[in-house]
C-alpha positions, 0 to 999 in steps of 0.5 A: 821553918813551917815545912820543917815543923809540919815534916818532923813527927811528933811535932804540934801542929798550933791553930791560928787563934794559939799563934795569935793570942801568943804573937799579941801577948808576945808584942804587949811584952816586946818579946822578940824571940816570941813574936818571931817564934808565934810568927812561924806558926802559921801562914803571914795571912791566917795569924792576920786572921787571928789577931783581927779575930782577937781584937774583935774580940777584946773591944767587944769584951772591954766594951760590954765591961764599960758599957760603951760602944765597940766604937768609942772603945776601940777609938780610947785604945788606940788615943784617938778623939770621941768621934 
Protein backbone atom coordinates (compact mmCIF):
# COMPACT_ATOMS: atom_id res chain seq x y z
CA UNK A 1 0.00 0.00 0.00
CA UNK A 2 2.85 2.48 0.88
CA UNK A 3 4.75 1.57 -2.40
CA UNK A 4 1.70 2.09 -4.46
CA UNK A 5 1.27 5.72 -2.79
CA UNK A 6 4.86 6.64 -2.68
CA UNK A 7 4.79 5.46 -6.88
CA UNK A 8 1.70 7.23 -8.05
CA UNK A 9 2.35 11.08 -8.91
CA UNK A 10 0.87 13.71 -7.35
CA UNK A 11 0.25 11.67 -4.28
CA UNK A 12 1.06 13.41 -0.63
CA UNK A 13 3.80 12.10 1.11
CA UNK A 14 2.39 12.31 5.33
CA UNK A 15 5.15 12.82 8.14
CA UNK A 16 5.15 10.36 11.13
CA UNK A 17 3.96 12.89 13.66
CA UNK A 18 0.66 13.66 10.71
CA UNK A 19 0.18 9.78 10.83
CA UNK A 20 0.30 9.71 14.63
CA UNK A 21 -1.76 12.52 15.69
CA UNK A 22 -4.21 11.02 12.87
CA UNK A 23 -3.87 7.34 14.03
CA UNK A 24 -4.41 8.28 18.12
CA UNK A 25 -7.37 10.57 17.25
CA UNK A 26 -8.76 7.91 14.85
CA UNK A 27 -8.13 5.20 18.22
CA UNK A 28 -9.94 8.10 20.76
CA UNK A 29 -12.87 7.70 18.45
CA UNK A 30 -12.88 3.80 17.62
CA UNK A 31 -12.61 4.76 13.93
CA UNK A 32 -11.59 1.69 12.24
CA UNK A 33 -11.31 2.71 8.73
CA UNK A 34 -8.94 5.58 9.92
CA UNK A 35 -6.80 3.69 12.13
CA UNK A 36 -6.27 1.52 9.16
CA UNK A 37 -6.02 4.42 6.73
CA UNK A 38 -3.09 6.38 9.12
CA UNK A 39 -1.61 2.90 9.86
CA UNK A 40 -0.36 2.60 6.10
CA UNK A 41 1.09 6.09 6.09
CA UNK A 42 4.22 5.48 7.26
CA UNK A 43 6.46 2.41 8.53
CA UNK A 44 4.81 0.09 11.69
CA UNK A 45 8.11 1.30 13.37
CA UNK A 46 8.20 5.29 12.63
CA UNK A 47 4.18 5.92 13.73
CA UNK A 48 5.76 4.01 17.15
CA UNK A 49 7.83 6.71 17.00
CA UNK A 50 4.99 9.16 16.57
CA UNK A 51 2.59 8.17 18.72
CA UNK A 52 5.68 7.66 21.64
CA UNK A 53 6.44 11.37 20.57
CA UNK A 54 2.93 12.28 20.88
CA UNK A 55 2.29 10.82 24.24
CA UNK A 56 5.08 12.59 25.56
CA UNK A 57 4.07 15.32 24.59
CA UNK A 58 0.47 15.23 25.74
CA UNK A 59 1.52 14.07 29.68
CA UNK A 60 4.05 16.95 29.78
CA UNK A 61 1.16 19.28 28.47
CA UNK A 62 -1.37 17.94 30.90
CA UNK A 63 1.17 18.14 33.32
CA UNK A 64 2.11 21.62 33.45
CA UNK A 65 -1.63 22.26 33.22
CA UNK A 66 -2.43 20.60 36.72
CA UNK A 67 0.71 21.35 37.88
CA UNK A 68 1.80 18.01 38.81
CA UNK A 69 4.29 15.78 37.62
CA UNK A 70 4.61 13.94 34.17
CA UNK A 71 4.64 10.84 36.44
CA UNK A 72 1.56 11.09 38.48
CA UNK A 73 -0.19 12.21 35.51
CA UNK A 74 0.76 9.53 33.04
CA UNK A 75 -0.01 7.19 36.22
CA UNK A 76 -3.95 9.15 36.43
CA UNK A 77 -4.30 8.26 32.46
CA UNK A 78 -4.02 5.17 32.45
CA UNK A 79 -5.82 4.25 36.35
CA UNK A 80 -2.97 3.43 37.91
CA UNK A 81 -2.49 4.16 41.95
CA UNK A 82 -0.21 7.09 43.31
CA UNK A 83 3.16 5.60 43.30
Amino acid sequence: MRAQAAAQPGTRQHNIFEAAAAYVSACAEDDEPRIEEASGWVSPEALSFGVNELACRAVIALARERGESPHSVARTLLGLPAA
